[in-house]
N, C-alpha and C positions, 0 to 999 in steps of 0.2 A: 236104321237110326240107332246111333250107339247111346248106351244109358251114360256116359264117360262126357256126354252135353250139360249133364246138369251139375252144377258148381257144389257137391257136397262129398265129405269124405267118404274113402272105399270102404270100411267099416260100416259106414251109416250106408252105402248102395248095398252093401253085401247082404244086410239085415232085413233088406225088401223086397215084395216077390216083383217079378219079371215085368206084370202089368203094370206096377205101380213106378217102377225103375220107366218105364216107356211113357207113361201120363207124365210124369216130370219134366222128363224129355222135353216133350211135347210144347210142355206150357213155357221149359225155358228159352227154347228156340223160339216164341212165335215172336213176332213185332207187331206190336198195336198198326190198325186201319188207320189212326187219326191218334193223335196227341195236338195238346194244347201249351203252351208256353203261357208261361206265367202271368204274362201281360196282355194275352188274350182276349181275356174277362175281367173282370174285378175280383179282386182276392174275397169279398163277399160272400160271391157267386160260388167260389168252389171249393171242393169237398171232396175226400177219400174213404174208402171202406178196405178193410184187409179180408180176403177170403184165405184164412190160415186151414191149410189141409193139412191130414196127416193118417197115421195106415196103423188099422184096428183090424186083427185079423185077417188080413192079405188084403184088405180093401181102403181105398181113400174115402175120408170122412172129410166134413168141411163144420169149422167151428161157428155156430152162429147163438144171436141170445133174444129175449123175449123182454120187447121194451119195457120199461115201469112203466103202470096203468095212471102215474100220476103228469106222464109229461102230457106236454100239447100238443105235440104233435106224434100223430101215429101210435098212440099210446096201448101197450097189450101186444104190438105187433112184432112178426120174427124181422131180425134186423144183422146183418153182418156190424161188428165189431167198427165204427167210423163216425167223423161228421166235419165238420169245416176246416177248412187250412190256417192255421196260425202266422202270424210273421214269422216266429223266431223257426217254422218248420221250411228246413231245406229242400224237400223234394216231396210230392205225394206218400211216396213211401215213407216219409217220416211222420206222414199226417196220420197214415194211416195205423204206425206202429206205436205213438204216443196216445191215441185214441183208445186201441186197444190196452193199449195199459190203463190209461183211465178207467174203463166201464169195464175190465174184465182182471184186474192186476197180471195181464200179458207180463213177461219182465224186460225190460227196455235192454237194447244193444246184446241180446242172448246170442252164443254163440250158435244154439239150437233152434231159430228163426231163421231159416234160409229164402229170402225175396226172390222170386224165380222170374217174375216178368208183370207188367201191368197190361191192361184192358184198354179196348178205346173209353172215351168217355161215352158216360148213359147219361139221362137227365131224367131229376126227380120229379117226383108231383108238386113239390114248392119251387121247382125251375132252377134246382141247385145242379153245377156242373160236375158230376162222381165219378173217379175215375177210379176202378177197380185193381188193386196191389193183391196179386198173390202171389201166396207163403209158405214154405212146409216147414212143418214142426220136426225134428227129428227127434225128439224125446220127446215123446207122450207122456211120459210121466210127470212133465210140467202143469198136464192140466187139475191134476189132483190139487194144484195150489191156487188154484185161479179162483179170483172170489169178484160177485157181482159188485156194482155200486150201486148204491140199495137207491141213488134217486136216480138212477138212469137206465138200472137194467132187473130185471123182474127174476127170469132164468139164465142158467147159460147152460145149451144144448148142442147137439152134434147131429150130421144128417147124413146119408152117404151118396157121394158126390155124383154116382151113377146114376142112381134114383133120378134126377134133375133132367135126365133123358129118359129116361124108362124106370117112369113109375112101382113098376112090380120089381124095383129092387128094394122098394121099401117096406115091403109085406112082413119081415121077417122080422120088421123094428116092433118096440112095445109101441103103437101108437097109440095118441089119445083118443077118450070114447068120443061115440060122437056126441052132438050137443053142442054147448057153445063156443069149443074153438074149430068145431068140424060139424057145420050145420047142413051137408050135403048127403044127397042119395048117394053120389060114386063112394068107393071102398076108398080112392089111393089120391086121384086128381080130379081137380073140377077150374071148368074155363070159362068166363063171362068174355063178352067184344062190347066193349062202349064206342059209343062217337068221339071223334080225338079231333080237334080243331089243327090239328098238323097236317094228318094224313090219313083220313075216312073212318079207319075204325082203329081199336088200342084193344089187343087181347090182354086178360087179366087172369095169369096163369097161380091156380092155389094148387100145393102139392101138402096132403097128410101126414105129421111129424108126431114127435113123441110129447111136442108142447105146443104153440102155436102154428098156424097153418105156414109153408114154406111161400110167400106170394108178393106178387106186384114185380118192385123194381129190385127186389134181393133176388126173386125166381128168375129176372131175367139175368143178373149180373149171373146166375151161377151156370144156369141152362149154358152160356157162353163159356164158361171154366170148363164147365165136362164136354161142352162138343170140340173144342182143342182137344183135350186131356184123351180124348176116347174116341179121337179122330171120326165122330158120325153123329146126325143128326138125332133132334128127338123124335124118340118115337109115337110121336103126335103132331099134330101141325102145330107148330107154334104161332105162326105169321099169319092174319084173318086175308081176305080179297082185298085187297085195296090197301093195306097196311105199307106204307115202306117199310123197308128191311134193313135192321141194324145200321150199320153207320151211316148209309145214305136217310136214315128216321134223324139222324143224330143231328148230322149236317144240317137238314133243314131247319130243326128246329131250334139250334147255337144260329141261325141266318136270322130268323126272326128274332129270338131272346137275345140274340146282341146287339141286333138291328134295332131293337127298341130301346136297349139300356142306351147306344147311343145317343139316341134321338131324347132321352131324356135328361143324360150328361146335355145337350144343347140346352134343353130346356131351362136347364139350373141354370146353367152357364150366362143366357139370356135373362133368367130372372135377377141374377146376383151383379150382372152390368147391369142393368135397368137401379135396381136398389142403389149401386153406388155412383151410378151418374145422379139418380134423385137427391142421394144424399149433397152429392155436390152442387148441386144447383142450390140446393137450402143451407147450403154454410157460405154461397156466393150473396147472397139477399136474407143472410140472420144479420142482427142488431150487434156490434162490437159489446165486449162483457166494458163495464167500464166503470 
């Protein structure tokens, strides 16, 4: 696999060690399982996250941040850089790179943002459709300028991108004490399985950082960045007995969440003819104004 696949200058390849030249590779050659077309869903519905890597002492890190404890949803929690699709945004990647400029002052159209490939879609716990855009920064030094937005993001922290497969490459990070954002016996990762009304159980994978815990639906988009990136699985079972697996989990549940949003487009649709035929019966038998 030649490093000469990933679209950035031979300066910027020459400045990076070997491994990190071949995860690039990796992630720009892959082609998503599944994409969605715009028309899919309802623009609502969908949403991008930017997973921006970038190489801190021969190793990829992935830029992530720690919700404000004042929003409603998911509030305190670690979150990649994202959230809903705009009209005026042309592509997920632009959802995703205008997002991060909002909640992290990312700088928009950097020459030193290089988009290397998107993800299938995941689906959140509010049943938003996220498709994951990553990115490598090729100046780090950008991130020295990056500042939070005080109503939307709490920290902005970094993780190493290995770790998200094998936990014991996080050992070596200052992690937080334990207590409240790491209220677990394990040192590194901790795993619950709930009931999942899709497909029998939902593993809920937390990994130990330097600020809030790495978990849910960010641990799964990235677990997916590093088993490309590092060509091998986690070193943990990720997927419970009965779980479907990645895009066929995805599948089923865009068959039901879209199968129901249409049944509820009927529904409207039904109720707003119903309203306007009532109406018209009551202007066929109202009293002339006179």
């Amino acid at each position: 696999m030649s490093p000469k696949a990933v679209d950035l200058p031979q300066e910027v390849l020459d400045g990076l060690t070997e491994q990190t030249r071949v995860c690039l590779t990796r992630l720009a050659v892959h082609a998503p399982e599944l994409t969605l077309t715009p028309s899919a869903a309802p623009r609502t519905r969908l949403a991008a996250v930017l997973a921006l890597l970038f190489e801190r002492d021969g190793k990829l890190r992935v830029l992530l941040t720690t919700r404000s404890k004042a929003l409603r949803s998911h509030p305190g929690q670690t979150a990649l850089p994202g959230g809903k699709v705009d009209e005026g945004d042309e592509s997920v990647a632009g959802t995703a790179l205008r997002e991060a400029h909002e909640e992290v002052s990312l700088p928009l159209s950097s020459p030193h943002v290089h988009v290397l490939t998107a993800l299938h879609p995941f689906i959140s716990a509010a049943r938003l459709i996220v498709t994951p855009v990553v990115a490598f920064l090729s100046s780090p030094s950008l991130l020295s300028g990056l500042k939070a937005n005080k109503g939307e993001v709490d920290r902005i922290f970094s993780y190493p991108l290995e770790a998200m497969i094998e936990p014991e490459f996080a050992r070596e990070e200052e992690l937080v004490g334990k207590g409240e954002d790491w209220p677990y016996d394990e040192e590194l990762y901790h795993v619950d399985d709930y009931p999942s009304q899709y497909s029998g159980a939902y593993r809920y994978h937390r990994l130990r950082s330097c600020a809030s815990p790495v978990m849910g639906l960010t641990a799964d988009i990235l677990m997916s960045v590093a088993e490309i990136a590092y060509a091998r699985k986690t070193a943990f079972e990720r997927w419970p007995s009965g779980q479907l697996v990645g895009v066929e989990r995805v599948r089923k549940i865009l068959e039901i969440e879209l199968g129901k949003e249409a049944e509820m487009s009927v529904v409207r649709a039904e109720k707003l003819n119903n309203h306007l035929e009532l109406g018209a019966d009551e202007a066929d038998t109202a009293t002339p104004a006179v």
